[in-house]
TIKOL-974521 format. One record per residue: residue number from 1; residue in one letter; chain; z, y, x of N, C-alpha, C in turn. Coordinates in nm, 2 decimals, padded with zeros to 4 digits, always signed. Example, Ala and Ser with C-alpha at 12.3 -4.5 7.8 and 13.67 -1.06 7.14 Angstrom:
REM TIKOL-974521
 num residu chaine   n_zz   n_yy   n_xx  ca_zz  ca_yy  ca_xx   c_zz   c_yy   c_xx
   1      A      A +00.78 -00.57 +01.32 +00.78 -00.45 +01.23 +00.78 -00.33 +01.32
   2      S      A +00.71 -00.22 +01.28 +00.71 -00.11 +01.37 +00.79 +00.00 +01.29
This chain:
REM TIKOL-974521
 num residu chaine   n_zz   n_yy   n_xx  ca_zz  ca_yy  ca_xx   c_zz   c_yy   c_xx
   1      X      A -00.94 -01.14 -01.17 -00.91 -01.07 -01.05 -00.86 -01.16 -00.94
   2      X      A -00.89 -01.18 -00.83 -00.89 -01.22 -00.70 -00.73 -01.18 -00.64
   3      X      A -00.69 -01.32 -00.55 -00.59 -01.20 -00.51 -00.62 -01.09 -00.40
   4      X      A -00.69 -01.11 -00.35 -00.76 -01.02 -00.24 -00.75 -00.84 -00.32
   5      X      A -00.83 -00.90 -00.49 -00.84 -00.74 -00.53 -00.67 -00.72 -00.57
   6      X      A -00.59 -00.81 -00.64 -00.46 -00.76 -00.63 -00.38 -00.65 -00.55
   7      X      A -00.42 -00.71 -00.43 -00.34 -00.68 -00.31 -00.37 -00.58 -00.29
   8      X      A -00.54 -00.52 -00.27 -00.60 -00.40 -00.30 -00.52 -00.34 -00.36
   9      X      A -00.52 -00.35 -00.50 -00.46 -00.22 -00.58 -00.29 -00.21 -00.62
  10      X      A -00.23 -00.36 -00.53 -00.16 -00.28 -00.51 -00.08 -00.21 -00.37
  11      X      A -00.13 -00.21 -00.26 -00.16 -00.10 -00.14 -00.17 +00.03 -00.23
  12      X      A -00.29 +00.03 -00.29 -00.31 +00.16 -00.34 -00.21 +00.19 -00.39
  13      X      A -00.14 +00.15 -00.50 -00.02 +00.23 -00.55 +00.11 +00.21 -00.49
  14      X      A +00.11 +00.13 -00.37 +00.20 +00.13 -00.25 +00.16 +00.31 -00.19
  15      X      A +00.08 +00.31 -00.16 +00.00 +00.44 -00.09 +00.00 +00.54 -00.18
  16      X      A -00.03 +00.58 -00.28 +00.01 +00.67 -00.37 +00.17 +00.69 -00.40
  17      X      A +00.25 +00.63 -00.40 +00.38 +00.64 -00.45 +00.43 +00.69 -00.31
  18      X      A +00.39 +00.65 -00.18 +00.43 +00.70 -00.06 +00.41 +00.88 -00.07
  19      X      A +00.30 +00.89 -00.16 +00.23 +01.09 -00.11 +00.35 +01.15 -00.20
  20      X      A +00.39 +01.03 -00.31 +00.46 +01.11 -00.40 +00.66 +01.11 -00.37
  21      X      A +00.63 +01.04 -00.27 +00.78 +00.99 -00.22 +00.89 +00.94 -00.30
  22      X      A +00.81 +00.86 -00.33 +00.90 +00.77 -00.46 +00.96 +00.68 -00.40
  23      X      A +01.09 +00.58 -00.39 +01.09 +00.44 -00.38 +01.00 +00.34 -00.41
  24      X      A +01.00 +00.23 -00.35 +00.90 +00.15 -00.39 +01.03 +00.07 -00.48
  25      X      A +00.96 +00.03 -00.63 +01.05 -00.05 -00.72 +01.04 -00.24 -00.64
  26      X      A +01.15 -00.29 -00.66 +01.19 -00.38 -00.58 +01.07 -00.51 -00.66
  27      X      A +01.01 -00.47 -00.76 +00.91 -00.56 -00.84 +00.73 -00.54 -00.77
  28      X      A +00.71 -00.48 -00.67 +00.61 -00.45 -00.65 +00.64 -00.51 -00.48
  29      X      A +00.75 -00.57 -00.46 +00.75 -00.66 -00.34 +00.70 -00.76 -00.36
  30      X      A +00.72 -00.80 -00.49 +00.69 -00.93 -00.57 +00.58 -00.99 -00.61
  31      X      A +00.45 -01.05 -00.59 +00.36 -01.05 -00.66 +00.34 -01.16 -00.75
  32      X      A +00.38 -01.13 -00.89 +00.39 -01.22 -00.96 +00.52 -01.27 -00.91
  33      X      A +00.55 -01.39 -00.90 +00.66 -01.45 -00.91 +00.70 -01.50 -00.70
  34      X      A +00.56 -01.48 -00.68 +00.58 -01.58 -00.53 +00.58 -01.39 -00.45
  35      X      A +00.67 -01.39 -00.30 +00.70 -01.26 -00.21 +00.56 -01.30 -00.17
  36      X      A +00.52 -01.14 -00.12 +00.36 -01.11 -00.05 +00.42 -01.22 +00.12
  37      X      A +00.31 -01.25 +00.12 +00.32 -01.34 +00.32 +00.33 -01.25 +00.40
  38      X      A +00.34 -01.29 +00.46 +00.34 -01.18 +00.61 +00.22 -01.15 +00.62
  39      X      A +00.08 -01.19 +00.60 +00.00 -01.13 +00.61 -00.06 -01.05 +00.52
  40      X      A +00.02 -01.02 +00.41 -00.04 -00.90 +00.33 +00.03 -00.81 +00.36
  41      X      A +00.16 -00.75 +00.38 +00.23 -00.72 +00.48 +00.19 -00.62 +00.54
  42      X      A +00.07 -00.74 +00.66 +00.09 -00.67 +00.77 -00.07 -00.59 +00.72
  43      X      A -00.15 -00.61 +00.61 -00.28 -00.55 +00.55 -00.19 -00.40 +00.52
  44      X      A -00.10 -00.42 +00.45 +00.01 -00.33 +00.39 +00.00 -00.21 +00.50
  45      X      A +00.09 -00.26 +00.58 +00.11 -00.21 +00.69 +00.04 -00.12 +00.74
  46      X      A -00.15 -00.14 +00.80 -00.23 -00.09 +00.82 -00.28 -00.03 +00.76
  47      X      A -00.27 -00.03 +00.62 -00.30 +00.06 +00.50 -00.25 +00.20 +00.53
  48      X      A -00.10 +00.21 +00.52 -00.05 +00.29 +00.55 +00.00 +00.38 +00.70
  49      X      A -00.04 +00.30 +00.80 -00.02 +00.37 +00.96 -00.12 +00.45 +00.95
  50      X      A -00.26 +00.37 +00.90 -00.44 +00.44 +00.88 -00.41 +00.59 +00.80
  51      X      A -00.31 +00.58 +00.72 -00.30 +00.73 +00.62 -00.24 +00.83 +00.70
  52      X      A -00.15 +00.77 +00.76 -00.03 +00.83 +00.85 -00.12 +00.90 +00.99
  53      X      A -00.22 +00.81 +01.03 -00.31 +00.92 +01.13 -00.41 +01.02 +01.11
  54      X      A -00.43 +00.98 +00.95 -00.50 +01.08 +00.90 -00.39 +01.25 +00.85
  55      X      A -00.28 +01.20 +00.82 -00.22 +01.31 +00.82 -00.18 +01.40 +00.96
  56      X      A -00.16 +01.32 +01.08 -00.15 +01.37 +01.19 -00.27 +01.50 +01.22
  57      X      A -00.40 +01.43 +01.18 -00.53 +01.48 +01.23 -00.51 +01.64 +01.15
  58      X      A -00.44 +01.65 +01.00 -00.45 +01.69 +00.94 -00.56 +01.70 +00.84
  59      X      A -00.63 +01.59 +00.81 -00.69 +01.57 +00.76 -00.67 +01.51 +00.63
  60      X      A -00.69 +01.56 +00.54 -00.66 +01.56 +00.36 -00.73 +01.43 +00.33
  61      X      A -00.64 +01.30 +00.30 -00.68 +01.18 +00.24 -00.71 +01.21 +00.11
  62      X      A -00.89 +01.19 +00.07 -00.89 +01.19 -00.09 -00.85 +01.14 -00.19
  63      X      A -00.72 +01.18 -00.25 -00.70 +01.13 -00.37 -00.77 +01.03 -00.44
  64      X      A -00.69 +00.94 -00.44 -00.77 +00.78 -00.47 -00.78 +00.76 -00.66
């Protein structure tokens, strides 16, 4: 796996744990041993503002 697909899946269950309003566990800041850069972050980031205007619209993000 790539870290590119990493980072993917884990947004995604960054993004799922947000629908379910869970804390984020302080091990999923972590990847592996080295902190995500600022630029996965800021991927992070846009992951979730993008869900957040889909909620505004009221439009139902499909269940990933």
């Amino acid at each position: 796996m790539s870290r590119v697909d990493v980072l993917k899946k884990k947004s995604l269950l960054i993004i799922q744990r947000k629908r379910k309003k869970k804390p984020l566990p302080v091990n999923m800041m972590k990847m592996g041993k080295r902190p995500l850069t600022l630029k996965m972050w800021k991927v992070i980031e846009f992951l979730l503002s993008e869900r957040k205007k889909f909620m505004k619209r009221m439009i139902r993000v499909p269940e990933l």
